[in-house]
Backbone bond lengths (Angstrom), bond angles and torsions (degrees), N, CA, C in turn:
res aa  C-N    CA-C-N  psi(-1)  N-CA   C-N-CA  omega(-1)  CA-C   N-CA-C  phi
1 X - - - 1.470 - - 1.525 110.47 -
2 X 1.341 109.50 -28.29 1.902 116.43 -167.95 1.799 75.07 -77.78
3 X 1.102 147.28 -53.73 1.391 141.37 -141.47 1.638 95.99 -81.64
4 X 1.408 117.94 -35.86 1.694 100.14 178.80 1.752 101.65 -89.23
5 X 1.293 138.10 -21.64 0.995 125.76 177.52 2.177 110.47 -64.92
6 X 1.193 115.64 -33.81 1.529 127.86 170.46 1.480 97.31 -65.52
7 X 1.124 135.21 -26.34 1.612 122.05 -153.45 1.715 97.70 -101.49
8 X 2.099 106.70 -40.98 1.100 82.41 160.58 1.753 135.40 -87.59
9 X 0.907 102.57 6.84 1.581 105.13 174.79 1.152 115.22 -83.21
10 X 1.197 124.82 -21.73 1.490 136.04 178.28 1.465 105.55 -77.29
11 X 1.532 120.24 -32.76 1.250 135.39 -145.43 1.676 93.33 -94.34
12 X 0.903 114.45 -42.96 1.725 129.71 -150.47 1.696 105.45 -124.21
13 X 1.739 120.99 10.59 1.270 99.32 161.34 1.626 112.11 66.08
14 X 1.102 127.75 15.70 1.634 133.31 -162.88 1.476 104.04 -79.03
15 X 1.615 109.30 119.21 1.592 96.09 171.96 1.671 100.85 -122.85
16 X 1.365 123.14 -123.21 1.227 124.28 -178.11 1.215 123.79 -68.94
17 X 1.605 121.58 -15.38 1.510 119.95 -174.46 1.810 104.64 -70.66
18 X 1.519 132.58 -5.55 0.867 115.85 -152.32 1.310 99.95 -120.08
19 X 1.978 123.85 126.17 0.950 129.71 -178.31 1.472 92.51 -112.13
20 X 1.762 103.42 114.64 2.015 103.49 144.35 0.795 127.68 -47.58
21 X 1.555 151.55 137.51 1.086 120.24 99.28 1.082 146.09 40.28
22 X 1.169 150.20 35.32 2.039 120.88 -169.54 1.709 101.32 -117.08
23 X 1.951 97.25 177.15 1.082 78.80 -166.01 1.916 88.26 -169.74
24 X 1.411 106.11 121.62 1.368 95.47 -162.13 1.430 108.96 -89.98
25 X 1.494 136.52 133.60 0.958 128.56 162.45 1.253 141.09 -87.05
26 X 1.476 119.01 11.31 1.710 129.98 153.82 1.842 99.16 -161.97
27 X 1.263 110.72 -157.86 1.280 116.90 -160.67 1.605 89.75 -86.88
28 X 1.564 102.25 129.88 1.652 94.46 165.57 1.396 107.21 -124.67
29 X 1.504 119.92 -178.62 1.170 120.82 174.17 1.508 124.20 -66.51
30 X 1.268 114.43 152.01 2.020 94.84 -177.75 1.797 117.56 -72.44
31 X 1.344 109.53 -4.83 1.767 112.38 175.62 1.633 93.21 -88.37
32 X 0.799 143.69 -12.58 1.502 140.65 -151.35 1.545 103.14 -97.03
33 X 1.548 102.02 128.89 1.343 104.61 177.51 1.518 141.01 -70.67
34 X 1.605 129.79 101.07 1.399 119.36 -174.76 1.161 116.52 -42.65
35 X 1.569 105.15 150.19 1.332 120.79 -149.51 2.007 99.01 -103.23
36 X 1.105 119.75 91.65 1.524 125.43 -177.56 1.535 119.80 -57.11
37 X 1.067 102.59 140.07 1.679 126.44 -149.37 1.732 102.50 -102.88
38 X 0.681 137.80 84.19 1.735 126.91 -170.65 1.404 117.14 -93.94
39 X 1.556 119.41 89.68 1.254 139.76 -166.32 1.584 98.23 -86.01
40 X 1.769 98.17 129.23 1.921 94.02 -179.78 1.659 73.97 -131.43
41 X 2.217 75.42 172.44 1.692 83.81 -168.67 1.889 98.65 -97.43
42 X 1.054 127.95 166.97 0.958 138.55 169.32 1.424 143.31 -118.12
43 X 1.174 109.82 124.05 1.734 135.97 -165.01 1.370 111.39 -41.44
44 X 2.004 115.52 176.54 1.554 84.84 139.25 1.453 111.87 -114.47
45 X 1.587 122.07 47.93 1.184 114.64 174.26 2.028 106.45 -100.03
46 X 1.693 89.52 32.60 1.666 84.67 -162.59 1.550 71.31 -135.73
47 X 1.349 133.22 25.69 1.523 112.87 166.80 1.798 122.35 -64.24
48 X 1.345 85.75 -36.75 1.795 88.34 167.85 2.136 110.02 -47.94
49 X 1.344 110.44 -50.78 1.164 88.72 -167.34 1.397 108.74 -78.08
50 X 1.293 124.34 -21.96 1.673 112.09 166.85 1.272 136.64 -69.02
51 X 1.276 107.15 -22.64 1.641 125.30 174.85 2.397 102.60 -73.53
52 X 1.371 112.50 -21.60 1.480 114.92 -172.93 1.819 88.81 -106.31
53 X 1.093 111.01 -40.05 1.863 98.25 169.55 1.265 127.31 -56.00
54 X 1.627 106.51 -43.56 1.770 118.57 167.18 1.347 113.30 -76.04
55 X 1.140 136.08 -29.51 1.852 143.98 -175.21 1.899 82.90 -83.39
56 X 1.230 143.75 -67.09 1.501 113.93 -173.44 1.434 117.49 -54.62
57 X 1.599 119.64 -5.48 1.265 94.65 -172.33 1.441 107.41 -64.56
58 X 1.811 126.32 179.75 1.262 121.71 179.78 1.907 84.67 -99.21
59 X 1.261 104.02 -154.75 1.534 124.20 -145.13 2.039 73.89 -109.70
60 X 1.029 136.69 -81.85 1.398 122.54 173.97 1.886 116.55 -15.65
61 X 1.023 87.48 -62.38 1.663 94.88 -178.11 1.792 115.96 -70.47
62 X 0.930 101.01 -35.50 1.663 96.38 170.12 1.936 118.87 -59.61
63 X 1.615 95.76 -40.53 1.542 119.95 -171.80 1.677 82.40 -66.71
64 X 1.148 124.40 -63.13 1.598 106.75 -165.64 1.704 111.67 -86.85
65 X 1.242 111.79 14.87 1.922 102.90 164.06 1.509 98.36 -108.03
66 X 1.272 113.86 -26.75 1.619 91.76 -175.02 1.334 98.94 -102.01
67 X 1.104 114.58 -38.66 1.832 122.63 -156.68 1.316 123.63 90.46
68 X 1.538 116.01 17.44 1.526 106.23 144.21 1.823 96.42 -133.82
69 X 0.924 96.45 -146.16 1.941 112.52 -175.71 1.429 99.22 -96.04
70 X 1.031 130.17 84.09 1.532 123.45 -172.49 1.518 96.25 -80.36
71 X 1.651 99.93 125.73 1.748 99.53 159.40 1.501 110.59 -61.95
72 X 1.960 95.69 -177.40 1.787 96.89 170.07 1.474 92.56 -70.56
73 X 1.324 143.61 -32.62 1.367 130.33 -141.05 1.876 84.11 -92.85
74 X 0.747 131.61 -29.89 1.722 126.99 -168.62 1.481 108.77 -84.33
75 X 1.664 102.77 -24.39 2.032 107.23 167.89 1.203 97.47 -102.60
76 X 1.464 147.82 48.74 1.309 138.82 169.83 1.289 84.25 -128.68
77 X 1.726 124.89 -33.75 1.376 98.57 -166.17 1.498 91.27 -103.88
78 X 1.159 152.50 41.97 1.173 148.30 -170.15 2.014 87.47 -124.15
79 X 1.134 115.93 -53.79 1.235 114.19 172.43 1.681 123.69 -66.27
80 X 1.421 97.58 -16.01 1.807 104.05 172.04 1.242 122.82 -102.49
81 X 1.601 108.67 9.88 1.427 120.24 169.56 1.431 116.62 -121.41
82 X 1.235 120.79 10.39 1.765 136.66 163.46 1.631 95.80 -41.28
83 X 1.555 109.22 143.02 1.195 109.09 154.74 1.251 108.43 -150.85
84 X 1.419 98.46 126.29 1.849 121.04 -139.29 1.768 85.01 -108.27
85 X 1.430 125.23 -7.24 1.318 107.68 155.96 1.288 120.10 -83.39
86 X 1.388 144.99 -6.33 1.002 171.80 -101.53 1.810 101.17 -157.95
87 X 1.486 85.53 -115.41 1.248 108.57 161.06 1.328 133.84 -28.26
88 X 1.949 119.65 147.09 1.427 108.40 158.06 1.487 116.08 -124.98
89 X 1.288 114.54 120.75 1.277 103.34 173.78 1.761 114.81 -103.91
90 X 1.472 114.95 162.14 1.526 123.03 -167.90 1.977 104.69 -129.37
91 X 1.017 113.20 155.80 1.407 115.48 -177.70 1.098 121.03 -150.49
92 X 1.952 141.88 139.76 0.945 140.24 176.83 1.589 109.13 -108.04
93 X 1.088 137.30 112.13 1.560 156.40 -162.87 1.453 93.38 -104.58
94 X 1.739 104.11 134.44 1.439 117.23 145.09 1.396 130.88 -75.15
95 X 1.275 119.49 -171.51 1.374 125.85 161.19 1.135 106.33 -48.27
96 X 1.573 128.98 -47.34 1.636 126.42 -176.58 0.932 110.78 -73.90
97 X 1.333 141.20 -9.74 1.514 152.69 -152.07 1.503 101.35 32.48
98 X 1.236 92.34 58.43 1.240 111.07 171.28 2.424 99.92 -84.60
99 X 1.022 94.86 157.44 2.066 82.88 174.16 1.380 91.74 -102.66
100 X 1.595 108.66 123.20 1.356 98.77 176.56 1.739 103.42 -122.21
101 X 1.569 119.34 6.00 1.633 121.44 151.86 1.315 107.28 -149.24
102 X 1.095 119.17 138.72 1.713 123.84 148.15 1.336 128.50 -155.66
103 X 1.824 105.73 154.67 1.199 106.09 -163.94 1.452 102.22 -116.13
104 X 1.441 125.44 149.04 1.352 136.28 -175.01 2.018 104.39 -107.57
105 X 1.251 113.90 104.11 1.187 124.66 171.67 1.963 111.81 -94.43
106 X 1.993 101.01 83.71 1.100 95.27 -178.10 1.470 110.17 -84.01
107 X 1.702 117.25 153.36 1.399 118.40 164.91 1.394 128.71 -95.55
108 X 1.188 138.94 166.15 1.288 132.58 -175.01 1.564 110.37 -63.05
109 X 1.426 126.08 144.87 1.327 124.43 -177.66 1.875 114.09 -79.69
110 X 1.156 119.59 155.80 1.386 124.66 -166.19 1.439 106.00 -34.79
111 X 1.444 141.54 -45.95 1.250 125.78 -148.96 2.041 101.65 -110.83
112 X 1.509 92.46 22.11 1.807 91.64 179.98 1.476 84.58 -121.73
113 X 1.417 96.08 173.85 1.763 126.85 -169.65 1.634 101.30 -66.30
114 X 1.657 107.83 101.89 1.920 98.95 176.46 1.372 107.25 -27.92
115 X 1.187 117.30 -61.02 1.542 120.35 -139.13 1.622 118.22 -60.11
116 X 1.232 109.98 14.85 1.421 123.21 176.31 1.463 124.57 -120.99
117 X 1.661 98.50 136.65 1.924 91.31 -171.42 1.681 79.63 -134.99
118 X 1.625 84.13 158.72 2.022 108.07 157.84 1.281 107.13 -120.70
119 X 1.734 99.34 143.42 1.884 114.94 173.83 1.055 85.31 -100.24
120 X 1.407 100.19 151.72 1.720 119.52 138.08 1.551 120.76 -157.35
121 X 1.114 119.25 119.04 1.474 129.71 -178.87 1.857 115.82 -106.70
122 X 1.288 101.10 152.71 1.247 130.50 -179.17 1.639 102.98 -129.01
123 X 1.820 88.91 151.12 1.803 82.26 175.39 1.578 83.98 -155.37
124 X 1.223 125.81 143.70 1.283 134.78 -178.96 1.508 113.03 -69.16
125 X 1.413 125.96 133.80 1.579 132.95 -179.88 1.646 101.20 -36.35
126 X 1.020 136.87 -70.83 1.259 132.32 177.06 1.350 127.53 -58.88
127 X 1.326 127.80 -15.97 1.272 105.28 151.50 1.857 127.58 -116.15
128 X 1.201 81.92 48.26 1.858 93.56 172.59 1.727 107.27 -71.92
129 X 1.185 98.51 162.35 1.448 106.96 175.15 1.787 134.77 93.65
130 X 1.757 97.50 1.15 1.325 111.78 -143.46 1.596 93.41 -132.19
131 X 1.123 91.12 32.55 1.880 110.97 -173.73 2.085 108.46 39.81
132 X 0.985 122.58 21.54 1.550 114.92 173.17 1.414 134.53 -42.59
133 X 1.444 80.06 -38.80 1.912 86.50 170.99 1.175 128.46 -80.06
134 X 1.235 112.23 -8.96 1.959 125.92 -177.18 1.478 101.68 -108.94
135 X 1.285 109.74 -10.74 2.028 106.79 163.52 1.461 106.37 -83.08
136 X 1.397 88.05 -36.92 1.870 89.34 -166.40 1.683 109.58 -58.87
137 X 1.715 99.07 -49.57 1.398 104.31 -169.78 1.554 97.30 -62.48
138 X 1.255 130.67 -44.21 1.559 129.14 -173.99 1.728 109.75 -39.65
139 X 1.814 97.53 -44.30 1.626 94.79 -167.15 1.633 101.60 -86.15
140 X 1.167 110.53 -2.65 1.924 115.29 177.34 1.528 99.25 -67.37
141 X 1.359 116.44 -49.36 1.236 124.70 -149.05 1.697 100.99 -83.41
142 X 1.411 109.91 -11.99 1.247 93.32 176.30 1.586 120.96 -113.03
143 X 0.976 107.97 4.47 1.334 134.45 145.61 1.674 131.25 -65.86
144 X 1.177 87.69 -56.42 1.350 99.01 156.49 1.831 120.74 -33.54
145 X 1.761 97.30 -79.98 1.170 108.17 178.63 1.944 137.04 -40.01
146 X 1.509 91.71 -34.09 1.297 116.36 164.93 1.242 133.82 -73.90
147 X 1.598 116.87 -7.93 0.943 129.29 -169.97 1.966 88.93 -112.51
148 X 1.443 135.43 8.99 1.036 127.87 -175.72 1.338 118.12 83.84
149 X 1.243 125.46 8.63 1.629 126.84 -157.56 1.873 101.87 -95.78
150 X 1.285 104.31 118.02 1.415 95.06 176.28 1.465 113.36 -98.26
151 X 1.476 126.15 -16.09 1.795 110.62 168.06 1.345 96.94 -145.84
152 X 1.337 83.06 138.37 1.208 120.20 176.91 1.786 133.55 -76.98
153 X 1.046 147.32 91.81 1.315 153.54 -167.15 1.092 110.87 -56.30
154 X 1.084 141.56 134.22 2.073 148.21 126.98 1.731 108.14 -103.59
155 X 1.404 96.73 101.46 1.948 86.74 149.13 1.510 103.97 -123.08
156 X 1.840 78.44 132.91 1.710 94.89 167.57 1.303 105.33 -156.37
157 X 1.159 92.52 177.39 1.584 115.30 -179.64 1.269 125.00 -57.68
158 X 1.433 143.21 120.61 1.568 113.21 -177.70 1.300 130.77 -52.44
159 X 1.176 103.95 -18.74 1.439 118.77 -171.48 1.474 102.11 -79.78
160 X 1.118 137.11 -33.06 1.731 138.75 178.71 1.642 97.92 -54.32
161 X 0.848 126.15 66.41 2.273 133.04 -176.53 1.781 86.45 -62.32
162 X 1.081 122.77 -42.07 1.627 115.66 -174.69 1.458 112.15 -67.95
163 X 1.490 134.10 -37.96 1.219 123.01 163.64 1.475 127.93 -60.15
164 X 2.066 96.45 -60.94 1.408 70.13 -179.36 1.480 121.98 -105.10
165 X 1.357 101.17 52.73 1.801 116.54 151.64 1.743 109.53 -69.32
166 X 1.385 111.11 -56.31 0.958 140.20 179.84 1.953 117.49 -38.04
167 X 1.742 88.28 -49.21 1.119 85.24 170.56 1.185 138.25 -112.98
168 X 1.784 118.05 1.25 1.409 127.88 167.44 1.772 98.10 -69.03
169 X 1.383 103.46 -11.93 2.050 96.19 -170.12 1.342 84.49 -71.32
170 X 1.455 128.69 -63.82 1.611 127.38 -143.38 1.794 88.11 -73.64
171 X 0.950 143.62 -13.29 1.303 140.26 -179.50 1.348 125.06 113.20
172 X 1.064 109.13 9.89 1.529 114.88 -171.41 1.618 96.36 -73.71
173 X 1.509 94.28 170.12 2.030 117.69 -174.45 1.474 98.37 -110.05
174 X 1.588 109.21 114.74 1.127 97.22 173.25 1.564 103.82 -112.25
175 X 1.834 109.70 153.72 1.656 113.33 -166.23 1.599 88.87 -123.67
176 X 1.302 107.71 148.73 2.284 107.51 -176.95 1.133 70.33 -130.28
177 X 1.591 105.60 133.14 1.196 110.49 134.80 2.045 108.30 -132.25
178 X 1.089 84.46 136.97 1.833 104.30 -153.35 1.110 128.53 57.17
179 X 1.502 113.17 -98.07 1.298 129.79 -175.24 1.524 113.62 -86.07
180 X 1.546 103.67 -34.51 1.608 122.80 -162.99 1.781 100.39 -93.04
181 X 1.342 109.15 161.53 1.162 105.66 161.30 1.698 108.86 -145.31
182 X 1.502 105.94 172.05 2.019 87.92 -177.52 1.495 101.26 -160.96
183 X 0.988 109.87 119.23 1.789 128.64 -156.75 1.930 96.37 -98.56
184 X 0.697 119.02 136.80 1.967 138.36 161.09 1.571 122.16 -129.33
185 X 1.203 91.73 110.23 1.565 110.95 179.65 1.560 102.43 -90.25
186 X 0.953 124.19 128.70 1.733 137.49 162.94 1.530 114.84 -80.21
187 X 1.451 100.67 106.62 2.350 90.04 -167.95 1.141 93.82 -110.91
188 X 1.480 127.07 150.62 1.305 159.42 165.55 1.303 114.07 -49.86
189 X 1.348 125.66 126.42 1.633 126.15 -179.82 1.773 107.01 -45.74
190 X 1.601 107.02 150.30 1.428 81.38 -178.87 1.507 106.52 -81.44
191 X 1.494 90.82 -157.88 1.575 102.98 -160.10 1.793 94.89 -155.12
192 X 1.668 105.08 176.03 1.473 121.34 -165.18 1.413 96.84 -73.29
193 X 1.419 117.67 -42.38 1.070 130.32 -178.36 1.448 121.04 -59.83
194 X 1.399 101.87 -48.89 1.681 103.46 164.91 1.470 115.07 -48.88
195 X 1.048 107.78 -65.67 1.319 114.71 -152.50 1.521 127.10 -62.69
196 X 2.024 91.79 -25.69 1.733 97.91 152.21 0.851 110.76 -72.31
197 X 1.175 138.35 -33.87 1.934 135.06 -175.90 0.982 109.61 -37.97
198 X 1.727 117.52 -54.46 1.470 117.55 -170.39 1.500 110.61 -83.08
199 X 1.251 146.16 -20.16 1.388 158.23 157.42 1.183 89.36 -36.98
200 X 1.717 126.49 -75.90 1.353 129.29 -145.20 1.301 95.93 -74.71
201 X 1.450 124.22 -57.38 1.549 126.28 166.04 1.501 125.95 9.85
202 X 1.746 86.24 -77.02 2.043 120.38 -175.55 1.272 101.39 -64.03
203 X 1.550 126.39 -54.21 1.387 130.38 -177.52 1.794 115.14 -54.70
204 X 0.925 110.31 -47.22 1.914 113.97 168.46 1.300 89.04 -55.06
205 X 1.455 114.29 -89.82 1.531 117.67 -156.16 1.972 115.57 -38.99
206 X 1.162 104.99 -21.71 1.420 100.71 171.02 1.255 114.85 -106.52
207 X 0.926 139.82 -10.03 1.469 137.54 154.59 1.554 118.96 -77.81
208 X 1.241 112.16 -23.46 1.909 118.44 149.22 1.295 104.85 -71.39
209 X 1.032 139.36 -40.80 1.344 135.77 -171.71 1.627 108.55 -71.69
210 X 1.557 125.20 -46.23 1.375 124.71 176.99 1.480 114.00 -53.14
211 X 1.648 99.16 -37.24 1.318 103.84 -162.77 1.570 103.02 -82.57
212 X 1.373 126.26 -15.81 1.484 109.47 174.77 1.533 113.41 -85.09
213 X 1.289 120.82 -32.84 1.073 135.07 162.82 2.051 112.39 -37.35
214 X 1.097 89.08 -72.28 1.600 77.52 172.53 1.156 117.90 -82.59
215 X 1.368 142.32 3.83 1.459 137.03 165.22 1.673 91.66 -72.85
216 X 1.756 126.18 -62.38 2.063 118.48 177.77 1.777 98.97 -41.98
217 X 1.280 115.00 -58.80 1.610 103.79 177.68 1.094 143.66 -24.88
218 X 1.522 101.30 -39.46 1.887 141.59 179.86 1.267 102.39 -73.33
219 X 1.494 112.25 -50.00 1.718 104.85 -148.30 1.659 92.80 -106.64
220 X 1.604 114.80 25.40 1.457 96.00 -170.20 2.061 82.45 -118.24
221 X 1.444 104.06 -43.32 1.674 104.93 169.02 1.730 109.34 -38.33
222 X 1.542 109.94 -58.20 1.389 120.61 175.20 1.992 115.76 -12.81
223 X 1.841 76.53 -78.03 1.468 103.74 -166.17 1.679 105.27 -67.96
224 X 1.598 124.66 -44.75 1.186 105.72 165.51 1.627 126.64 -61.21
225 X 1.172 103.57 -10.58 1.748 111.01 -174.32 1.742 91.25 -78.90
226 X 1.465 127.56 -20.46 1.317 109.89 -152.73 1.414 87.97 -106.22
227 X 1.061 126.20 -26.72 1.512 143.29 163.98 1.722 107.16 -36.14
228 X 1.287 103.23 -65.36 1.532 113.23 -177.45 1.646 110.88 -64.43
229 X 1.566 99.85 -37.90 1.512 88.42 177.44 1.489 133.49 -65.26
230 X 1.895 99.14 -50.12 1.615 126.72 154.73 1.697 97.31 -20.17
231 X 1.258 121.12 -71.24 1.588 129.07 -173.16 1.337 108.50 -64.73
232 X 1.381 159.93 -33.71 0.978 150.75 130.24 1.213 131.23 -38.61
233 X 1.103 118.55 -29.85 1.446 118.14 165.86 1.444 120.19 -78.84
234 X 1.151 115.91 -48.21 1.519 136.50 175.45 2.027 89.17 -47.02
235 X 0.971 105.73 -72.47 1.577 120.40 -167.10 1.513 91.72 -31.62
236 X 1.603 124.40 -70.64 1.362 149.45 -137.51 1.892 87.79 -77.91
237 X 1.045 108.96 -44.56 1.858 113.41 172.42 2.055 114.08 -63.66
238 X 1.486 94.45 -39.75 1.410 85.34 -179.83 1.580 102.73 -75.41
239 X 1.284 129.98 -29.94 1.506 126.74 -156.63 1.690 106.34 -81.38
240 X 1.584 99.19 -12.60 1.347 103.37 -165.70 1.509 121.69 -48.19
241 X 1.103 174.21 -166.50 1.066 166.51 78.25 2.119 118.46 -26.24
């Protein structure tokens, strides 16, 4: 990871305008290097993997990304009504490129006021804890900004304490009324600085992304190579005399 973070800095001229990502996943030492998060944006030729990221959620976790109990049939059509011309969505990929968080930064539709967007993030039961949702919203927000957006939306549930933790940190106002609650962040016009941010941003996140991609490529030749051998050998044992 230190070797693609040098390649893009080398690559892209990167000096102080550029904030990573990072994101610690247990207690580390304070000399110890944070561990960088490489958030890419996502297509809709990747609806398959968002529609199996939202279908694992459990029935708790659906109730607090949407705010009711979404069936599979109510997150199937929530993922078949994305509009990725519109819309931005962001994603955190494993080694499997598997989606194991993402956040949907919708914008206002043609006949409402641009200058308004909604977050909303999901992060899979297994990888909670590893701050994802406060990178994600970080890289929303700067996207956001670039896109002209001066406030920013949260509706959630009061009960979601992990969102709007998330967003009383970055400064947002959050207002409850009952059950619901709904946070507005005020963002800063963009700037030169932004706008490489997000350049340099996309460029990591897809050059982590190539590189996991052909590392599954690697280890899948591997295993079919061991496959063929396993079967050749097996063969060469039964034929034996």
């Amino acid at each position: 990871m230190n070797t693609a973070k040098a390649l893009l800095k080398a690559s892209l001229g990167i000096t102080s305008f550029l904030k990573i990502p990072i994101v610690e996943a247990q207690p580390r030492p304070a000399s110890a290097t944070p561990i960088m998060v490489p958030i890419r944006s996502i297509g809709p030729r990747e609806k398959g993997r968002i529609e199996n990221h939202l279908l694992a959620l459990d029935a708790q976790d659906r109730y607090l990304r949407f705010g009711y109990a979404a069936s599979d049939e109510q997150v199937r059509r929530y993922v078949e009504g994305l509009d990725f011309e519109r819309d931005v969505l962001f994603g955190i990929y494993n080694r499997r490129l598997d989606l194991i968080a993402m956040a949907h930064l919708a914008f206002a539709p043609a006949d409402q006021p641009s200058d308004c967007a909604e977050f909303g993030v999901s992060v899979s039961k297994h990888a909670r804890g590893r701050g994802y949702g406060a990178r994600l919203f970080e890289r929303a927000v700067v996207a956001a900004r670039n896109e002209g957006v001066g406030m920013l939306f949260i509706h959630a549930l009061s009960e979601n304490a992990a969102m709007l933790r998330i967003a009383r940190k970055a400064g947002a106002k959050v207002v409850r009324t009952g059950s619901e609650a709904e946070a507005h962040l005020r963002l800063p016009s963009a700037t030169f600085d932004s706008r490489m941010s997000e350049i340099a941003l996309q460029q990591f996140a897809q050059l982590d992304y190539h590189l996991k991609t052909r590392a599954k490529q690697f280890w899948a030749f591997l295993e079919a190579l061991q496959e063929i051998r396993s079967g050749v050998r097996s063969a060469r044992d039964h034929s034996s005399p």
